[in-house]
ZABA-428551 format. One record per residue: x, y, z of N, C-alpha, C, CB in turn. Coordinates in pm, whole numbers, padded with zeros to 5 digits, always signed. Glycine has a CB too. Layout:
N
XYZXYZXYZXYZ ...
This chain:
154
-01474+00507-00768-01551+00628-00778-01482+00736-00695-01698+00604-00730 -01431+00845-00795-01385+00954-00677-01511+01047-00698-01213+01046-00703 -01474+01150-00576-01553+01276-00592-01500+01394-00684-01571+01330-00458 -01588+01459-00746-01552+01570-00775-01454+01620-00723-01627+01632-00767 -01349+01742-00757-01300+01814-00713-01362+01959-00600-01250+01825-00815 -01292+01976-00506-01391+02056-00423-01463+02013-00330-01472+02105-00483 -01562+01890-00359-01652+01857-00299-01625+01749-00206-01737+01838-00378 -01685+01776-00079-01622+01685+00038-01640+01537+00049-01671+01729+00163 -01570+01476+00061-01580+01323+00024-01611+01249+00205-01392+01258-00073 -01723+01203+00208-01765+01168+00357-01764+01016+00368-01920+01227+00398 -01790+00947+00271-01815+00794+00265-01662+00717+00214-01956+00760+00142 -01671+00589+00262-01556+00518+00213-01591+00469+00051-01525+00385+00322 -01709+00446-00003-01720+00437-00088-01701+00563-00193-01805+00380-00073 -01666+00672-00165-01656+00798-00253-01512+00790-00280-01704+00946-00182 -01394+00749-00211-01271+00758-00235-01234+00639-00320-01200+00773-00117 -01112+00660-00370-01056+00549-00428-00935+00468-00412-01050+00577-00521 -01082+00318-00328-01041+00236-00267-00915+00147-00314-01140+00181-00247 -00804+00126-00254-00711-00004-00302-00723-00103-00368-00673-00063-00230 -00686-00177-00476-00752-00286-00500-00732-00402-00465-00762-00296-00590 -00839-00491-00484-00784-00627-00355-00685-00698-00421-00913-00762-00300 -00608-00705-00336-00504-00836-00388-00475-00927-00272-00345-00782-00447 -00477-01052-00311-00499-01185-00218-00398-01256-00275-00650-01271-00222 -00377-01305-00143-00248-01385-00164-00286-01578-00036-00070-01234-00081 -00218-01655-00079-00287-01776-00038-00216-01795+00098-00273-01906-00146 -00265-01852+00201-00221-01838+00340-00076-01925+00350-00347-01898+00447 -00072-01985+00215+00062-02075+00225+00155-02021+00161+00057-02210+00175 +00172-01913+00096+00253-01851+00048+00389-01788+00080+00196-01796+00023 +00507-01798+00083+00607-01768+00114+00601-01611+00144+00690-01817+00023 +00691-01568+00219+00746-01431+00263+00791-01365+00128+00877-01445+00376 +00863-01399+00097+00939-01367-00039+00818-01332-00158+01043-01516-00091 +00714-01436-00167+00617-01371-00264+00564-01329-00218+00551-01413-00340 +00541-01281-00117+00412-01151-00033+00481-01034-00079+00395-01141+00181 +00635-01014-00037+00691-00912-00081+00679-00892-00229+00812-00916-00039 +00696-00968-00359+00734-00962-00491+00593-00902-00485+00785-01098-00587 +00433-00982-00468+00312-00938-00540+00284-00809-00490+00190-01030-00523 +00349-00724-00335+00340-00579-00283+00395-00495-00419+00446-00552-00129 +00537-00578-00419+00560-00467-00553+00500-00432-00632+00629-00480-00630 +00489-00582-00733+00422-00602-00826+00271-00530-00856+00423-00723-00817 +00215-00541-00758+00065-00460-00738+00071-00275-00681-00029-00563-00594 +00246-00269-00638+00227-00149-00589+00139-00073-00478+00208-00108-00674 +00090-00197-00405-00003-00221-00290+00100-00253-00105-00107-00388-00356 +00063-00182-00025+00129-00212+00082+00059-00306+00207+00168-00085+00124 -00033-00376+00174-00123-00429+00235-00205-00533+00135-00199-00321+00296 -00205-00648+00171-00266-00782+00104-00379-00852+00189-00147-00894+00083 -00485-00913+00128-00590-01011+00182-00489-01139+00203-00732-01043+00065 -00497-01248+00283-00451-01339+00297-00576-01395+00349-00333-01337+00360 -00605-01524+00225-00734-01620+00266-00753-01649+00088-00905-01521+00376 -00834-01755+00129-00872-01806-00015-01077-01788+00027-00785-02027-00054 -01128-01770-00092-01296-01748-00118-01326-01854+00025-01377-01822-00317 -01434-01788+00087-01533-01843+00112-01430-01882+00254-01606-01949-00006 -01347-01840+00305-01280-01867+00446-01200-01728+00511-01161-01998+00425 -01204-01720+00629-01194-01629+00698-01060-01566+00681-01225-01665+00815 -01033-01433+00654-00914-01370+00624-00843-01306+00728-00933-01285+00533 -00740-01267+00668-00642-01205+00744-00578-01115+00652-00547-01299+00809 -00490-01025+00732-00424-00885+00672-00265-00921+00655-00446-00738+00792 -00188-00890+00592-00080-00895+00576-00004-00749+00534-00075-00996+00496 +00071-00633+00603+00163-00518+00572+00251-00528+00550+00185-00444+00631 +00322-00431+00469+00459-00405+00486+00544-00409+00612+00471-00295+00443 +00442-00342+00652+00540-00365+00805+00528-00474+00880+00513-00266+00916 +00448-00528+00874+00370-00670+00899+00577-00794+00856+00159-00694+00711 +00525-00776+00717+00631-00857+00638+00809-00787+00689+00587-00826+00438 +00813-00674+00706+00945-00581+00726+00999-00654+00903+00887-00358+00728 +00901-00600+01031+00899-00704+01141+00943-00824+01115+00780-00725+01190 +00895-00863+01058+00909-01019+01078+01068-01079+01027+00779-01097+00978 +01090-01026+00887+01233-01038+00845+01347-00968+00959+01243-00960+00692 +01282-00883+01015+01345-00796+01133+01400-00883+01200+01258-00711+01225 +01280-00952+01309+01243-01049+01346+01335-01232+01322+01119-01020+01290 +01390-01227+01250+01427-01339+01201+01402-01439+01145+01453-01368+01242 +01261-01425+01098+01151-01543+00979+01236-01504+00885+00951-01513+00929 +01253-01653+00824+01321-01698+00670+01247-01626+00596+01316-01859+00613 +01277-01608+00438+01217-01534+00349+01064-01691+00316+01362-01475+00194 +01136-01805+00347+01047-01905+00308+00936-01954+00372+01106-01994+00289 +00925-01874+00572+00830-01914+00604+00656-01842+00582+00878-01933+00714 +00588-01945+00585+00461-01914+00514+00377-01760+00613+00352-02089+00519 +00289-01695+00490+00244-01600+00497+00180-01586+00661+00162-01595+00380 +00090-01664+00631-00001-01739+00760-00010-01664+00871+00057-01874+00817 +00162-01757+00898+00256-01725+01036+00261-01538+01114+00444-01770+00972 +00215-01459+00995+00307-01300+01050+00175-01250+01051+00446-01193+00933 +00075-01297+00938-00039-01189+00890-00147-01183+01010-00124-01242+00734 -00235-01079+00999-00346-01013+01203-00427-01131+01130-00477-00769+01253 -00512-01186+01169-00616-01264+01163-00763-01185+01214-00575-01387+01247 -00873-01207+01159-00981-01139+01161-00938-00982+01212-01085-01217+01250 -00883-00923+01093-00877-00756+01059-00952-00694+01073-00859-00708+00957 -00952-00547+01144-01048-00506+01179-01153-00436+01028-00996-00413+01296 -01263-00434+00995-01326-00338+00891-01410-00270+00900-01362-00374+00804 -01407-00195+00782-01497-00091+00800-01597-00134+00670-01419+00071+00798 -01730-00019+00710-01816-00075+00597-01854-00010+00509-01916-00124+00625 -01861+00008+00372-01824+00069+00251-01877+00232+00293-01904-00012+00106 -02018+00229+00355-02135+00356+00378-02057+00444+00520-02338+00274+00432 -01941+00389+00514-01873+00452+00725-01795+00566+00656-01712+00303+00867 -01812+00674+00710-01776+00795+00687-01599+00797+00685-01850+00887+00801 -01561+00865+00589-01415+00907+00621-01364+00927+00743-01387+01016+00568 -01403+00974+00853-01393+01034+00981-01427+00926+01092-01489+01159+00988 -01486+00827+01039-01567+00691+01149-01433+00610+01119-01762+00585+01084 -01368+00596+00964-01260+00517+00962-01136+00570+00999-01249+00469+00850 -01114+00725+01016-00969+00772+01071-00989+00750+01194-00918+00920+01049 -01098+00785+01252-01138+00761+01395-01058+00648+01460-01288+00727+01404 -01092+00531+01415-01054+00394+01367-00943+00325+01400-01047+00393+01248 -00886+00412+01300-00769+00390+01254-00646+00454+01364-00772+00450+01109 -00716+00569+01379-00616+00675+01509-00624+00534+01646-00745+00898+01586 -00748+00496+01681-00760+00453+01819-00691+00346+01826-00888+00430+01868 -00659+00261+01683-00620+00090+01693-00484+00111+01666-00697-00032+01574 -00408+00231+01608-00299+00250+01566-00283+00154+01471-00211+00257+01657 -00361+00192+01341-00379+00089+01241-00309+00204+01129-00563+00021+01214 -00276+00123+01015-00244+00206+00864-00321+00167+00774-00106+00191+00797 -00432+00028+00766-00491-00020+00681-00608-00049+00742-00431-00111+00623 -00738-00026+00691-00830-00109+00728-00890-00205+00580-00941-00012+00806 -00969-00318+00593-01068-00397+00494-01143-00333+00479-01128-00509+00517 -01207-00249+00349-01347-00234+00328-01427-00338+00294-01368-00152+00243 -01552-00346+00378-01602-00427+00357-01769-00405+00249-01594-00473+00488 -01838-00507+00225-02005-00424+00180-02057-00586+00153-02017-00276-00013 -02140-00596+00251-02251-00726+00293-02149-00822+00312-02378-00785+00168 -02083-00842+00413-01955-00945+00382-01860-00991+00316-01966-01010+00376 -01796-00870+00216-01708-00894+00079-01626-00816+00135-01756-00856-00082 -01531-00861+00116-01400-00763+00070-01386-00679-00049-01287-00839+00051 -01417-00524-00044-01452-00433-00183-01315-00375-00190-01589-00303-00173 -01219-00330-00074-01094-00287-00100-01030-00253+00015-01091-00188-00187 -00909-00194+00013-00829-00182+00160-00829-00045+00113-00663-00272+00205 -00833+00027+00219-00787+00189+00227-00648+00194+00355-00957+00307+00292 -00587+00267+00297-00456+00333+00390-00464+00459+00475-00343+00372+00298 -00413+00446+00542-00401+00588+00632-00364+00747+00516-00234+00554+00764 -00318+00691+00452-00252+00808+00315-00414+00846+00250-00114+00699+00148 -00523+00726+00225-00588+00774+00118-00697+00825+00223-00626+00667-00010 -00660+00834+00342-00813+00857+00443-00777+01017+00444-00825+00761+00647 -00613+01016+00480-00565+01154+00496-00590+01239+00358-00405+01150+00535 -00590+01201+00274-00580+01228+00129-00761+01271+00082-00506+01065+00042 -00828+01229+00120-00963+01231+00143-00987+01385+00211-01006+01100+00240 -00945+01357+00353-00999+01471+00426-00927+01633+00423-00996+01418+00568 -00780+01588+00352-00764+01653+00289-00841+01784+00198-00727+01582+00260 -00853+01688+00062-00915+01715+00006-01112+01804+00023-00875+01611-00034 -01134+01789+00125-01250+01790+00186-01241+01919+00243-01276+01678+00277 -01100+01988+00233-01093+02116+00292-01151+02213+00218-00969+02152+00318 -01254+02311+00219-01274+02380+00111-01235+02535+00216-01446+02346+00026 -01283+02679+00118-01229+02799+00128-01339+02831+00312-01265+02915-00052 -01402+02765+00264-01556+02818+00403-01438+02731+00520-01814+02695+00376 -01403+02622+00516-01391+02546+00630-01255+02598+00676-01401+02387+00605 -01145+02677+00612-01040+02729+00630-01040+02822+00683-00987+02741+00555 -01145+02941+00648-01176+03093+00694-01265+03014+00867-01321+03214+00533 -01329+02924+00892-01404+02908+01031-01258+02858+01104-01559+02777+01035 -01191+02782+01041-01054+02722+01169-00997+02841+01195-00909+02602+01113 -00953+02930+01071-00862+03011+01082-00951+03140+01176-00798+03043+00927 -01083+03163+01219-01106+03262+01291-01142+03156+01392-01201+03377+01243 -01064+03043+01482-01116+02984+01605-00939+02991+01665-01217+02801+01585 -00846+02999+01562-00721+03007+01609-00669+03158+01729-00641+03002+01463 -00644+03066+01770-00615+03187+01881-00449+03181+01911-00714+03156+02046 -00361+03282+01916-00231+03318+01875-00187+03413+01990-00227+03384+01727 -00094+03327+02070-00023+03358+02165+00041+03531+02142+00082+03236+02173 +00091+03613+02265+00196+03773+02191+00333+03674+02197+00219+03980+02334 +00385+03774+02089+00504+03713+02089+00590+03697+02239+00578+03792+01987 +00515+03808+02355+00623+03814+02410+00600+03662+02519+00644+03975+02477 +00495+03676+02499+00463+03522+02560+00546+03370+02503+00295+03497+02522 +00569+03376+02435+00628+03268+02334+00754+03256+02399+00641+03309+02166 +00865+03268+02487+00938+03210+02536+00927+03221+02691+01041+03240+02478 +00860+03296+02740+00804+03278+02916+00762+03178+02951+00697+03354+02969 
C-alpha cells in the first residue's frame, strides 16, 4: 500500500514494504548472495516458520567474505540474531529514529508477531522524503537563518 502522491506517509504500513525473503539457517554464503540478487533484496529473514529469526545484509554477507568465511560456510554463522523490529502502526520517524540510534540500514516489520516485511534506510528516507510538501518547505525555509557573507570565512 503506498500513499497518494503529496500526502504525508506517517506509518510503516503506508510505505512500500520489502518483500520477505527467507532463507534457511543452513544455507551457504554463496546462496544468500545468489537469492539477494535474485530477489533484488539487500537484506534476508534467516529462520524457518515457527522459530526465532535472524537478519542477514549485504554488508552482513560482504564483512564476512572480507573477513575470510568460505563462500560455503553456513548462513547462521554471520547473520544478528533476534533483529531489532518495528511494528507495522510505528511511525516513519519512530523507525528512522531507530534506525539513526542503532546505526542500522534494515529493520523487520513486524504485525502481531509476523514478519510483514523489511524496510531499508532508502525506503524510510524515501518516505520522508516524499512527505515534504510546499507548507513544510516555506516553515524550514523561514526558520533558516543565513550567516553575512562577510562572516563566512572569519
Amino acid at each position: 500500500m503506498t500513499a497518494p502522491p503529496n500526502q504525508a506517509v506517517t506509518r510503516m504500513d503506508e510505505i512500500r514494504l520489502r518483500p520477505v525473503v527467507t532463507v534457511a539457517p543452513d544455507a551457504p554464503l554463496h546462496q544468500v548472495a545468489r537469492i539477494m540478487r535474485a530477489h533484488n533484496v539487500s537484506a534476508l529473514v534467516v529462520g524457518r516458520t515457527g522459530e526465532e529469526i535472524a537478519i542477514v545484509t549485504e554488508r552482513d554477507l560482504t564483512q564476512a567474505l572480507a573477513d575470510g568465511c568460505e563462500p560455503g560456510e553456513r548462513v547462521v554463522a554471520i547473520a544478528s540474531a533476534n533483529p531489532l523490529t518495528v511494528a507495522h502502526h510505528a511511525s516513519v520517524i519512530e523507525a528512522a529514529t531507530l534506525m539513526l540510534n542503532e546505526g542500522l540500514r534494515h529493520l523487520v516489520v513486524s504485525r502481531r508477531d509476523r514478519v510483514i516485511g523489511i524496510v531499508s534506510i532508502r525506503d524510510v528516507l524515501a518516505a520522508l522524503v516524499s512527505a515534504v510538501t510546499p507548507d513544510t518547505v516555506f516553515v524550514r525555509l523561514q526558520r533558516i537563518t543565513i550567516d553575512a557573507p562577510e562572516n563566512w570565512l572569519g
